[in-house]
N, C-alpha and C positions, 0 to 999 in steps of 0.2 A: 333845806339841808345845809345851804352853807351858811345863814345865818346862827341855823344850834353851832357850827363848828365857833364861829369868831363869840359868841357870847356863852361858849361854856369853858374858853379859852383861859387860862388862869393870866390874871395880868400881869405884868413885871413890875418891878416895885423902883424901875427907876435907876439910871446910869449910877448917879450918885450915892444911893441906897444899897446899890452892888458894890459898888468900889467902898461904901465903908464894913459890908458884911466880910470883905477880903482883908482888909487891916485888923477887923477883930481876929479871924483867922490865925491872924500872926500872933495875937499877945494869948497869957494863958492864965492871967489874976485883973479883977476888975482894977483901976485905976492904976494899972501898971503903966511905965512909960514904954512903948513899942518902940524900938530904934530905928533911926531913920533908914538903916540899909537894909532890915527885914521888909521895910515897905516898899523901898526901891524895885527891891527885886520880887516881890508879890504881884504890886499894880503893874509894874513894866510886864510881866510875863504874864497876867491875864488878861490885860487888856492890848498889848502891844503898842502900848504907847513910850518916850522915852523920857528920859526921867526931869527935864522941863515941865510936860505936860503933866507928870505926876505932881509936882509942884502947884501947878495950876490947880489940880482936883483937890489938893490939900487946904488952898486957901480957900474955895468954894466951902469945903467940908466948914473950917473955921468959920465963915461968912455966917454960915446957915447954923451955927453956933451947937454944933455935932461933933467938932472935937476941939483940943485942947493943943495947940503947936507950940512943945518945949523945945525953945531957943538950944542947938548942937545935940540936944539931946534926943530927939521924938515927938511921938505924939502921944495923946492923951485922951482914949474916948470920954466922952462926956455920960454922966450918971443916965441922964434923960435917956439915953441911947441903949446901954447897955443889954434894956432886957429883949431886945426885938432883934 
């Protein structure tokens, strides 16, 4: 019985994978640029972290080369990303 429960479990897709389904969230046309304080205040309030650590999840995001970080401006998902 509690093996059906953990393997009919739907998996999560992942800290990172959530935090970029919340920035698309924000934006409303593919290669738009999201503003920085639309995301500020998205990732700070679904995840409760503060806007450092937000920073932190942005360059991971960049790293992993999933979005696109417009210098004063935003951010930028990446095409690859868009349809998921």
């Amino acid at each position: 019985m509690k093996e059906d429960i953990i393997t009919n479990k739907e998996r999560s897709s992942g800290l990172y994978n959530l935090a970029l389904d919340r920035i698309k969230e924000c934006g409303s046309s593919i290669n738009e640029i999201i503003p920085f304080p639309k995301i500020f205040s998205k990732l700070c309030r679904s995840f409760s972290i503060k806007k450092r650590e937000v920073w932190e999840v942005l360059f991971i995001l960049r790293d992993f080369n999933m979005i696109r970080i417009v210098a004063g401006h935003g951010v930028v998902i990446k095409d690859d990303y868009e349809a998921t």
